[in-house]
C-alpha positions in Angstrom: 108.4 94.5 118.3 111.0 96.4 116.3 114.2 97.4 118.1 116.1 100.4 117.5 119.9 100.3 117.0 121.1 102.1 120.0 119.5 103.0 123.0 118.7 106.2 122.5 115.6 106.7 124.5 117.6 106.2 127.6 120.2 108.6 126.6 117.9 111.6 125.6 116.5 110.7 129.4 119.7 109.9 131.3 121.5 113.2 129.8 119.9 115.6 131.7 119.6 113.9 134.9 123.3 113.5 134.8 123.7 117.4 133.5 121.6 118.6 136.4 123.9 116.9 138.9 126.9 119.0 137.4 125.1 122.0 137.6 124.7 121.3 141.4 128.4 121.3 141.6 128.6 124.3 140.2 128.3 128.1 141.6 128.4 130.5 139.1 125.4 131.3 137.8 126.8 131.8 133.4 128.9 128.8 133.9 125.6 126.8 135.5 124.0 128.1 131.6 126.7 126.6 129.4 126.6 123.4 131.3 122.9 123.5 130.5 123.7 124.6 126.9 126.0 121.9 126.3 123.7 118.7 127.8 120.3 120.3 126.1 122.4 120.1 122.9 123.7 116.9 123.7 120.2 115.6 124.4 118.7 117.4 120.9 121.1 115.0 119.1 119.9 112.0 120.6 116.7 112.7 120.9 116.8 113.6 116.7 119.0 110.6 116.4 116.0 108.4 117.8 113.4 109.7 115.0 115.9 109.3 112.6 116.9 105.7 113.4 112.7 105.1 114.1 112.0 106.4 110.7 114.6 103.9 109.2 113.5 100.6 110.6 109.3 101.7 108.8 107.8 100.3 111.7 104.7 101.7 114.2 106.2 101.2 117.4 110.2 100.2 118.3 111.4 99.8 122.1 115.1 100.8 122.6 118.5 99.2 122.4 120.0 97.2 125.5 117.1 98.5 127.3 117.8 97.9 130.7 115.0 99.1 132.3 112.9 96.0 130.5 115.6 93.7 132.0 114.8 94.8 135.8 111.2 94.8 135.0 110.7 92.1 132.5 108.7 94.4 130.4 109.2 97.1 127.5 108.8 100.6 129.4 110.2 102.7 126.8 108.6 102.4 123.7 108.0 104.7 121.2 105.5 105.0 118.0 104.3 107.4 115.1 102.6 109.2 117.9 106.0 109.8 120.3 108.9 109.7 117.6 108.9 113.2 116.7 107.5 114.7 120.2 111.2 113.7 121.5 113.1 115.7 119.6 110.3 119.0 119.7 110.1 118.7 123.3 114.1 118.6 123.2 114.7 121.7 120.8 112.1 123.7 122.9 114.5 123.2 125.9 117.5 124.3 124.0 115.5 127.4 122.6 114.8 128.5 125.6 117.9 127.6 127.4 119.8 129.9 124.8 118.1 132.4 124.5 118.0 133.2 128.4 120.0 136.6 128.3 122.9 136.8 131.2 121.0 139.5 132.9 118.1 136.6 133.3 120.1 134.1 134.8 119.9 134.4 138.1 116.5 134.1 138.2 116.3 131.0 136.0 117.2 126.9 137.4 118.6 125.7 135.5 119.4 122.4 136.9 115.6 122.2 137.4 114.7 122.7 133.7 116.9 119.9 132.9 115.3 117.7 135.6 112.0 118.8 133.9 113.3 117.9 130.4 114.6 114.5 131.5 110.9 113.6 132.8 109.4 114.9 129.8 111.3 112.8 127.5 110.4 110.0 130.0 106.8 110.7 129.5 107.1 110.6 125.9 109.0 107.7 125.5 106.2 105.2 127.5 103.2 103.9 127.4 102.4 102.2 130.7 99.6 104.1 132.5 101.2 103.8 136.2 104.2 104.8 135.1 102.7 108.0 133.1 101.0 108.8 135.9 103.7 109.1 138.1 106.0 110.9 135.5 103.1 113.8 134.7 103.3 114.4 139.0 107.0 114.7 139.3 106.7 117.1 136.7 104.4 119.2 138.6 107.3 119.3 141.6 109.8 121.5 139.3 107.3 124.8 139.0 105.9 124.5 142.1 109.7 125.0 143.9 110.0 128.2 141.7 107.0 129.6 142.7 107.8 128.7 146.4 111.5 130.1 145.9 110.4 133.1 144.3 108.2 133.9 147.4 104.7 133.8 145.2 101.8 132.4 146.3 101.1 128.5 145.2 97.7 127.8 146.4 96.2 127.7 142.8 98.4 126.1 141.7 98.5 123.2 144.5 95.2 123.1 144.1 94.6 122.8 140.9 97.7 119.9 140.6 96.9 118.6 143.4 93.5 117.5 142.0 94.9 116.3 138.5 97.2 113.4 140.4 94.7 112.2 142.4 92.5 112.4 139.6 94.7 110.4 137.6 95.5 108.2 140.2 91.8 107.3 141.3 90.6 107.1 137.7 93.4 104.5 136.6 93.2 102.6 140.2 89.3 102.3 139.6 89.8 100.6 136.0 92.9 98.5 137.0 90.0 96.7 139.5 86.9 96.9 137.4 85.8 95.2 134.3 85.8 97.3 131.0 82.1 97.9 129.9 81.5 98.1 133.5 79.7 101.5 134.9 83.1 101.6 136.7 84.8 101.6 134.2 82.9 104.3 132.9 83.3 106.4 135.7 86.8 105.4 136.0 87.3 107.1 132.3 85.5 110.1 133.2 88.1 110.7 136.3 91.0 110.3 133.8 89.2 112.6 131.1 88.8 115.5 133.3 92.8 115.0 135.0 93.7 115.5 131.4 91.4 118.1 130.8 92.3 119.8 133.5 96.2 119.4 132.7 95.5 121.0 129.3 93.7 124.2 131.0 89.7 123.3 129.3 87.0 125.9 131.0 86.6 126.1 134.1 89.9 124.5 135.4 92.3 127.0 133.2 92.8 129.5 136.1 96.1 127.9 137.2 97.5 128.5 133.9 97.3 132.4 133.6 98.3 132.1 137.5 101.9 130.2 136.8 102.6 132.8 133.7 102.0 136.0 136.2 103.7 134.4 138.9 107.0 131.9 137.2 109.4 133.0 135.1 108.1 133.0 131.8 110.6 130.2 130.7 109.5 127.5 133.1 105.8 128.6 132.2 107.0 127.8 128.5 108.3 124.8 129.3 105.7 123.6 131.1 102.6 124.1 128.8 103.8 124.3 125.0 104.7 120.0 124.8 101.0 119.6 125.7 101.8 116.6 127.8 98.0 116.9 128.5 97.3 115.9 125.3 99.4 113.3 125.2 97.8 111.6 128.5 94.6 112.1 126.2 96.0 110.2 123.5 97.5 107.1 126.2 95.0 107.3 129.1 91.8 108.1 127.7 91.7 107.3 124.3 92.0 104.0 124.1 89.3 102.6 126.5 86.9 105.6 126.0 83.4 105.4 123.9 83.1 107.5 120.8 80.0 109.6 122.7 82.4 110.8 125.6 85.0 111.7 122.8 82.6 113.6 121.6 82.1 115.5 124.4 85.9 116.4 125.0 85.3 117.4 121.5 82.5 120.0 122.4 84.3 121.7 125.4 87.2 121.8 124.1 85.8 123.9 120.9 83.8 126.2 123.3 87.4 126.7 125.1 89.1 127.5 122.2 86.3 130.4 121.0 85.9 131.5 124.7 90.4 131.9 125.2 90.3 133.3 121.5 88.4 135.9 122.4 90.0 136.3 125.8 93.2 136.6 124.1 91.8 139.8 122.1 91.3 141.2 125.1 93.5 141.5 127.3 95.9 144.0 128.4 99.3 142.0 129.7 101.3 140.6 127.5 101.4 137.1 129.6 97.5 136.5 129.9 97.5 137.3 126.1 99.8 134.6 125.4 98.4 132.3 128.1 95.1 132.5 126.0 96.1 132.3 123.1 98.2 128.7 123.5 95.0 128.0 125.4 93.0 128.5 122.5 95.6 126.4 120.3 96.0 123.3 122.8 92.0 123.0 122.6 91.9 123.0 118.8 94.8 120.1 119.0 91.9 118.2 120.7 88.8 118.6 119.2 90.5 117.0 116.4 92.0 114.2 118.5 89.0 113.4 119.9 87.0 113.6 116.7 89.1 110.2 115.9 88.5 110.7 112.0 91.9 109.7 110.0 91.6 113.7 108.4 90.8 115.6 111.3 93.5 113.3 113.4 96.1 113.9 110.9 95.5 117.6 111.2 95.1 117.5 114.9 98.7 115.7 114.8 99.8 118.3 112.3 99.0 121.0 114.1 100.0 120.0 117.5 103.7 120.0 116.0 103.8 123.1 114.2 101.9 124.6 117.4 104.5 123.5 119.7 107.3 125.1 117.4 105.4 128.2 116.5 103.9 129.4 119.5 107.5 128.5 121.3 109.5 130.7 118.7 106.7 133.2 120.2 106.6 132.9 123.4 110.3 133.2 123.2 109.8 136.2 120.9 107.5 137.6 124.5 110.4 136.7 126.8 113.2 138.8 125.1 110.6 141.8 124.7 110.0 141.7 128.5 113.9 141.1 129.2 114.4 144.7 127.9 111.5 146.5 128.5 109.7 144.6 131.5 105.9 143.3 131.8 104.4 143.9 128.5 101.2 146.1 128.6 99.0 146.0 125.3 96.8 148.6 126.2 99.5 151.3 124.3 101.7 151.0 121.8 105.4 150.8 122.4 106.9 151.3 118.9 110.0 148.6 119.2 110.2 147.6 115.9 113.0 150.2 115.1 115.0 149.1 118.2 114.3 145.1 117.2 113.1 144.3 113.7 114.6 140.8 114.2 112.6 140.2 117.2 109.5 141.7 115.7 109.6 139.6 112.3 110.1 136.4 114.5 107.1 137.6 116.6 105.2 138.2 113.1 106.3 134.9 111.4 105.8 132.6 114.4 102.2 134.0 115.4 100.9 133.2 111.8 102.4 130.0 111.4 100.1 128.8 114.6 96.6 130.1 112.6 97.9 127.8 109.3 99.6 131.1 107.3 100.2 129.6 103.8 103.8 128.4 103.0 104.4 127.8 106.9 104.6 124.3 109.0 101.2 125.0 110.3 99.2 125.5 107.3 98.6 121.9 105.7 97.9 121.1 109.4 95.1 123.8 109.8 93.1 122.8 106.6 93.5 118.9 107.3 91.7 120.0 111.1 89.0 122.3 109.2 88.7 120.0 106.4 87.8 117.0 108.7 86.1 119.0 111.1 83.2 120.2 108.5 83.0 116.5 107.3 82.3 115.5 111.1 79.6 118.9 111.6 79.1 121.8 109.8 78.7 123.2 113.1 82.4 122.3 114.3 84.3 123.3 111.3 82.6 126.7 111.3 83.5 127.0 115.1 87.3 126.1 114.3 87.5 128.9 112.0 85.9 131.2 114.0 88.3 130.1 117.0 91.5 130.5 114.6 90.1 133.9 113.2 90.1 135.2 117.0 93.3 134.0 117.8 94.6 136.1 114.0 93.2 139.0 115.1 94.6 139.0 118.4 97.8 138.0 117.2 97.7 140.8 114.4 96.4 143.7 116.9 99.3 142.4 119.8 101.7 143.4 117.0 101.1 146.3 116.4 100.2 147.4 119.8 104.4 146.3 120.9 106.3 147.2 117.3 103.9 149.7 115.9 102.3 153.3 116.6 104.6 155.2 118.2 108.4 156.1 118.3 110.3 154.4 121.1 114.0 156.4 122.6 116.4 154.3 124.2 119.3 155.4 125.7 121.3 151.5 125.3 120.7 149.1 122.3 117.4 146.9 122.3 118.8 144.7 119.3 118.6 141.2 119.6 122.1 139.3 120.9 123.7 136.8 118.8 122.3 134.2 121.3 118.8 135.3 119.8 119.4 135.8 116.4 120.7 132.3 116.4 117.2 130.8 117.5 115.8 133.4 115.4 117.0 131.9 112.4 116.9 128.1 113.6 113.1 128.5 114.0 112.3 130.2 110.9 114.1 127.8 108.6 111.9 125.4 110.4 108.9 126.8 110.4 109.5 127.6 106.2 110.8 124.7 105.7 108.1 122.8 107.3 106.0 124.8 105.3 107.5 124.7 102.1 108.0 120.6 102.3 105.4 119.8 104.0 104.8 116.0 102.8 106.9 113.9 105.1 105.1 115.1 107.8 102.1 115.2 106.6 102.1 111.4 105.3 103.9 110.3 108.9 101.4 111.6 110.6 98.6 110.6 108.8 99.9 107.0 109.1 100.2 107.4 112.8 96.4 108.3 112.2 95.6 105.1 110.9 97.1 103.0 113.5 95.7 104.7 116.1 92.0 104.5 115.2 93.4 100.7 113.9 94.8 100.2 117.7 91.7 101.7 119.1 89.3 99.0 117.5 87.9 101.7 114.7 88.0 100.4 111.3 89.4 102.6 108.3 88.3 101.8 104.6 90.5 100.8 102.5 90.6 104.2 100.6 91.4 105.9 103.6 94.9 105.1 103.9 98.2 105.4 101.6 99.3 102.5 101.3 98.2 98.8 102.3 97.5 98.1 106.2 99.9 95.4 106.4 102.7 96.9 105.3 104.0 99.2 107.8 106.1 101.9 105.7 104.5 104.5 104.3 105.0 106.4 101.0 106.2 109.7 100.2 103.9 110.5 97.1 101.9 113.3 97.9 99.5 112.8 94.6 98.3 109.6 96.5 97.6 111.5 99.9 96.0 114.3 98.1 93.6 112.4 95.9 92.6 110.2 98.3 91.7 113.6 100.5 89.5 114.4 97.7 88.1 111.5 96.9 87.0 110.6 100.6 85.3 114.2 100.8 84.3 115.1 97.6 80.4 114.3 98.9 81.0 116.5 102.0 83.2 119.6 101.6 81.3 122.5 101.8 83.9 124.2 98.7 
């Protein structure tokens, strides 16, 4: 296995535990937020200095430098892949994001020191592969939300419950196929108890009720944090996929399609701003796994696609959400507030993140979207028409949530609503990369339709040879985007409906 040049993996993971010890030490409240500033920072740069030295050795899978975790256990904990190597540094900048743009009037009411223990185990997370130790790093992330809630004085029985019966799910379903033979009906069952801890981690129908619970109850930062780097799906992608049979994929497939129409519409609906968001990422996160489960090199490049550029869009929106509320309190939709006046910066950001996550042409989501649709109606007619449908519910309510906060009426204000330099600063950082993602989108597109490859490859599925850029022994990939796009065509041309 490849190794990278410096051990970066454990610095992006070492750098916050270490910065929430020195936020314990100290008292004041703004000084606790620069600390956090600074080590979220610090742990974006590794955690980008990581892809780039990944991307530089053209490998699938690299363990870190001086790893001394593999000394003490004689095994490679941290390794990342395609899949992982740009996961660290998202999950990384969506700390930071919402780190800096927590107004001073907010952060007393924010912990700090537990979002960077939070961001520490999430860059754990991504950064292995061994199922025990996944397992244990998905339930000390549940610990961090569930303190809030306590400390806040909310109620936490949903969400106890509702965690509560992911761990042991995940526990029981990987302790069942450590003992049992694969192919066995144990196995089997053992599969379906790690399906539905995932399942329920992602928020599918029926088990979603803990989600819009945390969002009306948490802060709306830790809820952020603790939903948009779909972990769920990532405990798909190591826990289920590889041992489960194409029929049960299938059936993640399903329910996950009818949860994205059913939150879609539940997201044009509602009347709080918080539930509306709630559904909507709902709706979002499901499309991200109909097409992992499809397990098609198109759709699973979209589905990789999209789960990026829905991580940074529906962040820069959420965020968008949060410094709405900070001035004006809980959000209602059922009247207009006319704030666009008072926060055209805001409003725009709100306006260009909400289309990038339906595919918006010329943003980082759009290659994405028609990659998922395009593989989608190659796999059934049936499921690419219900994508569509689901990502013309989620425009609509996106479009109609606009207008009912920015539009329709005038709003008077005795202080400024305008957004601080704090936000206009995140502002900008997220639109240059949602454009620019848009605007060049083939590096990303050809990464992760490599990833694609060796993922169905690692799986045991076999990919024809016109199905991938570039030979399957040689592990770089190319950047021409006249190969990708022809052989696109050429693998569909039978099939697509156009």
């Amino acid at each position: 296995m490849a190794e990278l040049h410096l051990p970066w993996l454990e610095l992006s993971i070492l750098t916050p535990l270490i910065g929430m010890i020195a936020v314990a030490l100290v008292g004041n409240a703004e000084r606790a937020r620069q600390i956090c500033i600074a080590v979220c920072t610090l742990t974006l740069v590794f955690a980008a200095g990581e892809w780039v030295d990944f991307a530089s050795l053209g490998t699938f899978e690299a363990h870190d430098h001086w790893d001394v975790i593999e000394l003490v256990f004689h095994r490679d904990v941290f390794v990342i892949d395609e899949l992982s190597a740009p996961l660290l540094p998202l999950a990384a900048l969506q700390y930071l994001m919402t780190v800096f743009s927590t107004l001073r009037t907010k952060v007393n009411r924010f912990s700090f020191g537990w979002t960077l223990f939070s961001e520490s185990i999430l860059l754990a997370t991504l950064s292995c592969r061994e199922p025990w130790v996944i397992i244990t790093l998905l339930s000390l992330a549940t610990v961090p939300p569930w303190i809030e809630l306590r400390s806040r004085g909310r109620s936490t029985r949903v969400y106890v419950a509702h965690m509560g019966l992911f761990v042991g799910l995940l526990v029981m379903g990987q302790a069942l196929l450590a003992v049992s033979g694969s192919g066995t009906t144990a196995s089997l069952i053992a599969g379906g108890l790690l399906t539905m801890a995932s399942l329920l981690r992602t928020g599918i129908i029926p088990l979603h009720c803990w989600m819009t619970d945390l969002f009306e109850k948490a802060t709306f930062g830790t809820a952020l944090l603790f939903v948009t780097p779909m972990v769920g799906a990532y405990a798909v992608m190591r826990l289920v996929l590889p041992i489960a049979p194409d029929w049960a994929l299938r059936s993640i497939a399903m329910v996950s399609l009818i949860t994205a129409i059913y939150a879609g519409g539940m997201a044009l609906v509602q009347r709080e701003a918080r539930r509306f968001f709630c559904y909507l990422f709902l709706s979002h996160s499901s499309l991200v796994l109909v097409g992992l489960e499809l397990v098609e090199p198109v759709v699973l490049t979209g589905a990789l696609c999209v789960w990026l550029s829905v991580g940074l869009s529906l962040l820069g929106f959420g965020l968008t959400l949060r410094s709405v509320e900070s001035r004006t309190g809980r959000v209602s939709l059922d009247q207009f507030h006319g704030l666009y006046e008072h926060m055209p910066m805001l409003a725009a950001l709100f306006l260009l993140t909400g289309l990038a996550s339906i595919g918006f042409p010329g943003t980082t989501g759009f290659v994405g979207t028609e990659l998922l649709i395009d593989g989608a109606v190659t796999a059934s007619p049936l499921t690419g028409a219900a994508v569509v449908i689901a990502m013309a519910l989620n425009g609509i309510a996106i479009l109609h949530a606009y207008f009912m906060i920015f539009t329709g009426t005038q709003q008077l204000s005795s202080i400024s609503l305008g957004a601080r330099l704090p936000e206009r600063i995140a502002v900008m950082i997220l639109s240059v990369l949602i454009l620019g993602g848009g605007l060049f989108p083939q590096p990303g597109v050809a990464s992760r339709y490599h990833a694609a490859v060796e993922l169905i490859r690692h799986r045991g599925g076999e990919v024809s040879s016109d199905e991938h850029v570039n030979d399957p022994a040689t592990p770089k990939i190319t950047d021409d985007s006249t190969a990708f796009v022809r052989m696109n065509s050429q693998s569909h041309r039978s099939t697509d409906p156009r």
